[in-house]
KELOMAR-310763 format. One record per residue: residue number from 1; residue in three letters; x, y, z of N, C-alpha, C in turn. Coordinates in steps of 0.02 Angstrom, whole numbers, plus 50000, padded with zeros to 5 digits. Layout:
REM residues N
TIMAR   resi   resn     n_x     n_y     n_z    ca_x    ca_y    ca_z     c_x     c_y     c_z
TIMAR    NUM    Ala       X       Y       Z       X       Y       Z       X       Y       Z
...
***
This chain:
REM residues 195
TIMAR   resi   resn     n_x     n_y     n_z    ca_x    ca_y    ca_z     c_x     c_y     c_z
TIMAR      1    Unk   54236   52007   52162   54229   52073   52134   54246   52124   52188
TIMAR      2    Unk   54306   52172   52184   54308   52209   52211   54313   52277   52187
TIMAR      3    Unk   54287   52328   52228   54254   52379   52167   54257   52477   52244
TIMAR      4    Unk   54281   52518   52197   54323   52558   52233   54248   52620   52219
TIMAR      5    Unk   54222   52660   52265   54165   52692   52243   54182   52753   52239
TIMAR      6    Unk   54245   52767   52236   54263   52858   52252   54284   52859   52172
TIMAR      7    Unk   54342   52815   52166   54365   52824   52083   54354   52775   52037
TIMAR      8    Unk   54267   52746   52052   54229   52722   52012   54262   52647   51951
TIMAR      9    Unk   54296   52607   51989   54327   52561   51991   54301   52483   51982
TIMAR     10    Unk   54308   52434   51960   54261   52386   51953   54333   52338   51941
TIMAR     11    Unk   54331   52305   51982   54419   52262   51970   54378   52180   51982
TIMAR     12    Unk   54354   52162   51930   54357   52092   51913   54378   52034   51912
TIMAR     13    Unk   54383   51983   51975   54435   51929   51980   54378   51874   51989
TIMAR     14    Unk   54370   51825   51933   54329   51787   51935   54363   51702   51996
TIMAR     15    Unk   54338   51676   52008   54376   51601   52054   54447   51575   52013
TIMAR     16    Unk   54473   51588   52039   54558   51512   52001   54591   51587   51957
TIMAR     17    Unk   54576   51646   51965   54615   51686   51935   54679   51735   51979
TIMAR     18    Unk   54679   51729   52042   54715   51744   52076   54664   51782   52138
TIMAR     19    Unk   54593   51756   52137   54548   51805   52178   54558   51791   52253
TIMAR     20    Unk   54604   51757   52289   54607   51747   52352   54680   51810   52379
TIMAR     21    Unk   54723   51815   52315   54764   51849   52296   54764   51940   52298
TIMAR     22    Unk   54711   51942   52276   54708   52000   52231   54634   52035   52290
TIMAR     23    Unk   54614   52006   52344   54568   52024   52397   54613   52046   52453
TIMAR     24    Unk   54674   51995   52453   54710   52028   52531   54760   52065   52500
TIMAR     25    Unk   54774   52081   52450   54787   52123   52406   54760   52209   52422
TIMAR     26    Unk   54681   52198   52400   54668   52261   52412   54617   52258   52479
TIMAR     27    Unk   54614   52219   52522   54588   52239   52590   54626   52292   52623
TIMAR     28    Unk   54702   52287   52609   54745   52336   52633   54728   52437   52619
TIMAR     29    Unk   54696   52448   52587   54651   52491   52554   54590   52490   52570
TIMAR     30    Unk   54559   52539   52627   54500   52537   52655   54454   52597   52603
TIMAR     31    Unk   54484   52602   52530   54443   52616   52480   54411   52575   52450
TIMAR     32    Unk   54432   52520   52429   54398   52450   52394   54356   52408   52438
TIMAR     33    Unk   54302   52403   52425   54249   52340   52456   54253   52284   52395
TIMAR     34    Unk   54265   52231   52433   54266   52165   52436   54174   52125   52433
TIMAR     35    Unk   54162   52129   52354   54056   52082   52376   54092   52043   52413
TIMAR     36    Unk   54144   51977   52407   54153   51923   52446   54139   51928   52498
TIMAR     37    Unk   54149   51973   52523   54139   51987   52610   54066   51976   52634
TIMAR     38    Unk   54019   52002   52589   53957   52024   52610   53934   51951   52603
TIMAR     39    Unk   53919   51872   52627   53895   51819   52608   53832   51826   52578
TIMAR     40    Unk   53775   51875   52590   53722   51868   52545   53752   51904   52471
TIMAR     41    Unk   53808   51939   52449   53806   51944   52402   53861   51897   52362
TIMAR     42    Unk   53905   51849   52402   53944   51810   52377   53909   51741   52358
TIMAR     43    Unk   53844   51727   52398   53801   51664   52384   53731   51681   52355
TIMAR     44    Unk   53728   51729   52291   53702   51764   52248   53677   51697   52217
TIMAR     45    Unk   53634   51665   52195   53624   51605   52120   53616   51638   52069
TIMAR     46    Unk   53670   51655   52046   53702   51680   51981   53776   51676   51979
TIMAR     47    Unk   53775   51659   51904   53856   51672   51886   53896   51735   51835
TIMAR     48    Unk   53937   51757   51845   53951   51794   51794   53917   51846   51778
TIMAR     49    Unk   53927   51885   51721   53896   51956   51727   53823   51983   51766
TIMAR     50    Unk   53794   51909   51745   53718   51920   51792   53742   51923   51867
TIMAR     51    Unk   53778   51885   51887   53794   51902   51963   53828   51954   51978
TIMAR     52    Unk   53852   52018   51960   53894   52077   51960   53825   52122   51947
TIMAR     53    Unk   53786   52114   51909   53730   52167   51899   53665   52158   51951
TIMAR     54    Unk   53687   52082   51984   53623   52082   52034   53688   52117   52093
TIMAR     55    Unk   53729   52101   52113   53776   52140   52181   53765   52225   52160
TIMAR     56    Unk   53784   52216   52104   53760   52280   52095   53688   52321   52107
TIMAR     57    Unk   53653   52291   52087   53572   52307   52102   53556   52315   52172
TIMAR     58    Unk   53570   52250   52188   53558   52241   52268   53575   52316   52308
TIMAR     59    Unk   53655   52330   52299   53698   52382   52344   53701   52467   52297
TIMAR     60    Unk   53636   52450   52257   53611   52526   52242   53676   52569   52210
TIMAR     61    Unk   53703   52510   52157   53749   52572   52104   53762   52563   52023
TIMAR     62    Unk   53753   52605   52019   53741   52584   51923   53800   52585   51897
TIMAR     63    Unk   53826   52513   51875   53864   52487   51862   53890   52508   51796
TIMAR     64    Unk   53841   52549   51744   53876   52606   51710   53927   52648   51725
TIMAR     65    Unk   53928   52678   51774   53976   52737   51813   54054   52690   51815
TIMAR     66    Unk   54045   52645   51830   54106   52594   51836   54155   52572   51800
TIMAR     67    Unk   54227   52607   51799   54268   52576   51724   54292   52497   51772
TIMAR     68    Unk   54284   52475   51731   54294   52379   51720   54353   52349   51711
TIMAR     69    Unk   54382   52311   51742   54439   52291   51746   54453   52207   51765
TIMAR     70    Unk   54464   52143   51698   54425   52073   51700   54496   52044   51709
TIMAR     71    Unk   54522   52005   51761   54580   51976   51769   54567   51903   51739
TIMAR     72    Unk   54608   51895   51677   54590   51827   51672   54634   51787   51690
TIMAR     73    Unk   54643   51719   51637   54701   51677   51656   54694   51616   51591
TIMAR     74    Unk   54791   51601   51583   54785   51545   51548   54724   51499   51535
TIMAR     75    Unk   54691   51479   51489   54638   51429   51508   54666   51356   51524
TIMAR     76    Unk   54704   51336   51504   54725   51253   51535   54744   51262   51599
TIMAR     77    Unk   54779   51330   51632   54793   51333   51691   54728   51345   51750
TIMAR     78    Unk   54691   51370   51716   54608   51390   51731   54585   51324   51759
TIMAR     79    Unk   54595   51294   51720   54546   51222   51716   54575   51184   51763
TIMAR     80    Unk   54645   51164   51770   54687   51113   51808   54677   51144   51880
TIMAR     81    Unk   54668   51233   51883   54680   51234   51956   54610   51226   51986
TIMAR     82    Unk   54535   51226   51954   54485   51194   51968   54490   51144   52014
TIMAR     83    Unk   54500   51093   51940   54526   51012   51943   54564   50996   52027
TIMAR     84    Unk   54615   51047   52025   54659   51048   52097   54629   51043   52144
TIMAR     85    Unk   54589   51124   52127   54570   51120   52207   54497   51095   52244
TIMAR     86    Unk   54464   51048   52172   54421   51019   52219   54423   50956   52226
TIMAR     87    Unk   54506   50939   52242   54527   50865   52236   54536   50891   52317
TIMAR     88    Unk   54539   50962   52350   54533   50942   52414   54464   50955   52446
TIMAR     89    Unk   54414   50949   52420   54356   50952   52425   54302   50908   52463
TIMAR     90    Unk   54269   50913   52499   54210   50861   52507   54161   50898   52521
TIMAR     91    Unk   54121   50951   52491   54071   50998   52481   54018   50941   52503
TIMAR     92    Unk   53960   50961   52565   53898   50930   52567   53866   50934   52507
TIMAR     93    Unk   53864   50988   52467   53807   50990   52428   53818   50942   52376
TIMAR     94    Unk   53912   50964   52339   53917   50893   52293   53977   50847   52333
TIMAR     95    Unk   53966   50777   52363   54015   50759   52398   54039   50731   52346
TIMAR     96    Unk   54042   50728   52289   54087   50683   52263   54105   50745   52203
TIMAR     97    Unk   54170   50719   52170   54212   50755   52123   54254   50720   52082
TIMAR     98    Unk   54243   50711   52046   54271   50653   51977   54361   50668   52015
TIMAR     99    Unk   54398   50605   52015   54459   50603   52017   54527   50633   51976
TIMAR    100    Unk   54475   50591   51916   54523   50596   51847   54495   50642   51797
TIMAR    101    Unk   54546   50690   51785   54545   50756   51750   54471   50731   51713
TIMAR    102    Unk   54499   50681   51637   54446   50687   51603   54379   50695   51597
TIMAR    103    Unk   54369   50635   51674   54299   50659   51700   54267   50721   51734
TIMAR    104    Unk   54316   50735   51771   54290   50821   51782   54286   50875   51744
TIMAR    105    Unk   54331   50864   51682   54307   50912   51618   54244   50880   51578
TIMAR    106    Unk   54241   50826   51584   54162   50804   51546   54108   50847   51601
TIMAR    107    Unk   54127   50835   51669   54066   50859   51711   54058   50925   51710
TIMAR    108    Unk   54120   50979   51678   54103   51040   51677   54079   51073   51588
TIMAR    109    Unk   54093   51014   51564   54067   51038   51469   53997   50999   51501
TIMAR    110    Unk   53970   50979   51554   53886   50959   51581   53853   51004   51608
TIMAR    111    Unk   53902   51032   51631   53881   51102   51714   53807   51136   51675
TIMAR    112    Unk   53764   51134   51740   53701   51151   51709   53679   51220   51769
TIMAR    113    Unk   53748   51230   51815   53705   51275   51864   53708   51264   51922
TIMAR    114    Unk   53672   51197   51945   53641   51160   51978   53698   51172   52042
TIMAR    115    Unk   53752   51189   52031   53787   51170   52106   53846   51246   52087
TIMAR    116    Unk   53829   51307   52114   53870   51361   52090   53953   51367   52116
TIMAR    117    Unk   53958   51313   52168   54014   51310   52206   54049   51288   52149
TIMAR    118    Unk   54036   51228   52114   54075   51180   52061   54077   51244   51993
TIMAR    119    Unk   54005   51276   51984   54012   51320   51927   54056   51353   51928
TIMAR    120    Unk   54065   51409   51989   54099   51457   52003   54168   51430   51991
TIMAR    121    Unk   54177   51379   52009   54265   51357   52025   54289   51314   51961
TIMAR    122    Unk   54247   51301   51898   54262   51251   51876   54263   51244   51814
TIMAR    123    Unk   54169   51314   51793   54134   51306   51746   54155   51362   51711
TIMAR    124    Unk   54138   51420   51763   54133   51484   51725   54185   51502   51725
TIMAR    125    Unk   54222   51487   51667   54287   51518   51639   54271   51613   51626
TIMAR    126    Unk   54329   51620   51651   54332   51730   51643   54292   51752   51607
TIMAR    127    Unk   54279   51713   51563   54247   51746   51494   54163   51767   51508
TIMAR    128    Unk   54155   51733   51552   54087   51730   51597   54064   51784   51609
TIMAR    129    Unk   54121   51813   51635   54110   51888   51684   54151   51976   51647
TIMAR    130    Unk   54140   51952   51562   54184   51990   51536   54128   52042   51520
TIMAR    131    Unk   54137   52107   51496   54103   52162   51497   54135   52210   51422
TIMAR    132    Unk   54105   52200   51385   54099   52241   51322   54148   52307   51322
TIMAR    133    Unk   54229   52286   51315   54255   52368   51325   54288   52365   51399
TIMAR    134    Unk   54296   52323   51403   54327   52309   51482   54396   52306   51477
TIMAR    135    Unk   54449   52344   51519   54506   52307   51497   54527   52235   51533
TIMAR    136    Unk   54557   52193   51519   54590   52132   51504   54655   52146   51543
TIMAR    137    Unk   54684   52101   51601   54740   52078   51628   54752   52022   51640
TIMAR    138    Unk   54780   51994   51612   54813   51917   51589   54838   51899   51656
TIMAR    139    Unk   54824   51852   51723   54858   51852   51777   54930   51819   51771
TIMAR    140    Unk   54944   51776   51716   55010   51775   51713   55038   51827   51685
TIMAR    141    Unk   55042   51859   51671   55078   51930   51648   55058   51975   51705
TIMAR    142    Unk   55023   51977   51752   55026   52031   51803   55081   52013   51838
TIMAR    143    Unk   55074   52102   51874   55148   52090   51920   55123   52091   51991
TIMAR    144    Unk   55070   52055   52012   55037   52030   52079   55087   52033   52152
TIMAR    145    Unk   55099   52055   52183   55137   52061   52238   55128   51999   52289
TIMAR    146    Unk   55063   51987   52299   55032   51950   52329   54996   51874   52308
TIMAR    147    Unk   55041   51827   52325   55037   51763   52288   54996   51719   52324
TIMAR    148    Unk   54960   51713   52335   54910   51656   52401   54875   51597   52352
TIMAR    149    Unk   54918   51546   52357   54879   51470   52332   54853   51449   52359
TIMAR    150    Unk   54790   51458   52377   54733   51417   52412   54756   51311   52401
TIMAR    151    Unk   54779   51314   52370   54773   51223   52343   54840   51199   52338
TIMAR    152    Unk   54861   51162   52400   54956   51157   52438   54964   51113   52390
TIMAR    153    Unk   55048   51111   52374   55066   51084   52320   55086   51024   52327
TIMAR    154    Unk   55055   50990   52392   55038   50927   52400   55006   50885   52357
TIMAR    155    Unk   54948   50932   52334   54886   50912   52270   54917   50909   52231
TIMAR    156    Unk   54922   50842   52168   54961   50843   52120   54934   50887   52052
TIMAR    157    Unk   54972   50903   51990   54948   50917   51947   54936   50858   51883
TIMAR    158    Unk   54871   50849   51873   54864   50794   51820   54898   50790   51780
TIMAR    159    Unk   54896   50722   51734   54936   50714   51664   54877   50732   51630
TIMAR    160    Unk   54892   50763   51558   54856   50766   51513   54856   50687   51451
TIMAR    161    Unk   54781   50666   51452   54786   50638   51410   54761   50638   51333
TIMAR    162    Unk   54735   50616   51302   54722   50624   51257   54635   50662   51254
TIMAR    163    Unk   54616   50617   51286   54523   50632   51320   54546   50717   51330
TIMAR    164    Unk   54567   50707   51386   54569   50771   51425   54598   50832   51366
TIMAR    165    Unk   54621   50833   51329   54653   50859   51276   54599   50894   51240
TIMAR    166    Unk   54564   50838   51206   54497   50871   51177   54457   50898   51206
TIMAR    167    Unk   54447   50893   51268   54381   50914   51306   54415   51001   51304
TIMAR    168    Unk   54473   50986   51345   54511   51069   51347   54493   51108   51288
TIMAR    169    Unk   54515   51062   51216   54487   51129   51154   54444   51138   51154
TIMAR    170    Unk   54379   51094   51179   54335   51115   51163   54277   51173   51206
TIMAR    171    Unk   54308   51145   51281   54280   51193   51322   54304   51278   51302
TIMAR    172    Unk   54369   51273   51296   54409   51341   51286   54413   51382   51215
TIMAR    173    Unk   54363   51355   51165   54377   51393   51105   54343   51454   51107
TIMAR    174    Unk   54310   51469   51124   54267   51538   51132   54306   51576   51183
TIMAR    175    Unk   54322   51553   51228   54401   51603   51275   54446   51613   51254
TIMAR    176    Unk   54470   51562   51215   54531   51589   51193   54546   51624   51097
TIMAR    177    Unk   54491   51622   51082   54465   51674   51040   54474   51752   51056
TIMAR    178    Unk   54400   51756   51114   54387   51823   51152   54475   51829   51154
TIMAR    179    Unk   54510   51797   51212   54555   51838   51202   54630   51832   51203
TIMAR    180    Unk   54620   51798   51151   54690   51785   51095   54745   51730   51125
TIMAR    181    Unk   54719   51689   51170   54740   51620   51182   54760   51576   51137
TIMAR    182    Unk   54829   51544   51131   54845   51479   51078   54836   51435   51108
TIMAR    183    Unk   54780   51407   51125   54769   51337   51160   54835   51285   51137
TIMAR    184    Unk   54834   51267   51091   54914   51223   51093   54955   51256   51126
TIMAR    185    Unk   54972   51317   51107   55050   51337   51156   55021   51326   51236
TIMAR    186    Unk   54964   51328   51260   54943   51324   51321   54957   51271   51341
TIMAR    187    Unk   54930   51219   51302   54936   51146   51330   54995   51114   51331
TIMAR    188    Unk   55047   51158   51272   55114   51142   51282   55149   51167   51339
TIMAR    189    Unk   55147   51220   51363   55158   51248   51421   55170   51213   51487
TIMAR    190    Unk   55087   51203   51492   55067   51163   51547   55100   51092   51546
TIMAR    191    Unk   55143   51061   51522   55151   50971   51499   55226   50989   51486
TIMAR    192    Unk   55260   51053   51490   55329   51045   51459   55360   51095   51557
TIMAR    193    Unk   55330   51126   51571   55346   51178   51605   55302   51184   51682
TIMAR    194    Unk   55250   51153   51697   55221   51144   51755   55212   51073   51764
TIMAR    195    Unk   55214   51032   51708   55231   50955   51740   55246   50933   51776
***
């Protein structure tokens, strides 16, 4: 969350949406503060809007005053770059991380909380952190200047199988509802064009 206090700004980049991107992005602008920066407010136990209204609480500004701005992203692309990047992972807290897609989408249609590193990166799809009246920027349709892939393209991108197929509709129907996602054209996408 990075958020501009002069012209009352609230620019929304939830994990796997281009937020490593879109920080050295606007660090360049010593108008925008970066919560990431602040570690007690980046290791908040909360996800999603509750975690934006406690940073907010915490740093004394009413998050009313704030026009809202929620970067989302493809959801199959959402999900795989999860999947990606905690295939380079060995987190103390969870050392282990399902290999194979299917199982790591079963473990995130499980996600109970319990480990916010995995939530944050895995669970809480955009929709998490969306705000009633907010506008909406699709990160594949932005024109981002600044491209930083945290997850080298060493890491492969899974096959989709059939398992993994269903789990995707089913995690993603309420996202791509909210906001106007064709999960098939997605999954076709992803299997015809990032394969």
């Amino acid at each position: 969350m990075i958020v501009n206090d002069k012209t009352k700004e609230l620019l929304i980049v939830p994990m796997k949406c281009g937020s490593t991107s879109f920080r050295k992005l606007y660090a360049k602008d010593k108008d925008w503060f970066d919560f990431s920066s602040n570690k007690q407010l980046d290791r908040l136990p909360f996800v999603g809007v509750e975690k934006i209204h406690e940073m907010f609480r915490i740093t004394k500004r009413d998050i009313n005053q704030y026009n809202k701005t929620l970067i989302i992203r493809d959801p199959v692309q959402w999900l795989i770059s999860g999947f990606r990047f905690l295939q380079l992972m060995n987190h103390p807290k969870s050392p282990w991380y399902p290999k194979h897609l299917a199982k790591h989408l079963n473990k995130v249609r499980k996600d109970k909380h319990k480990d916010l590193f995995f939530t944050d990166h895995c669970c809480a799809l955009p929709d998490r952190y969306y705000f009633q009246g907010c506008k909406i920027i699709k990160l594949e349709e932005s024109n981002l200047s600044i491209q930083e892939n945290v997850t080298p393209s060493r890491i492969a991108y899974p096959e989709l199988d059939e398992s993994a197929i269903q789990l995707i509709v089913q995690l993603t129907e309420d996202y791509c509802e909210l906001f106007g996602y064709d999960i098939e054209k997605s999954i076709k996408y992803y299997m015809e064009e990032i394969l």
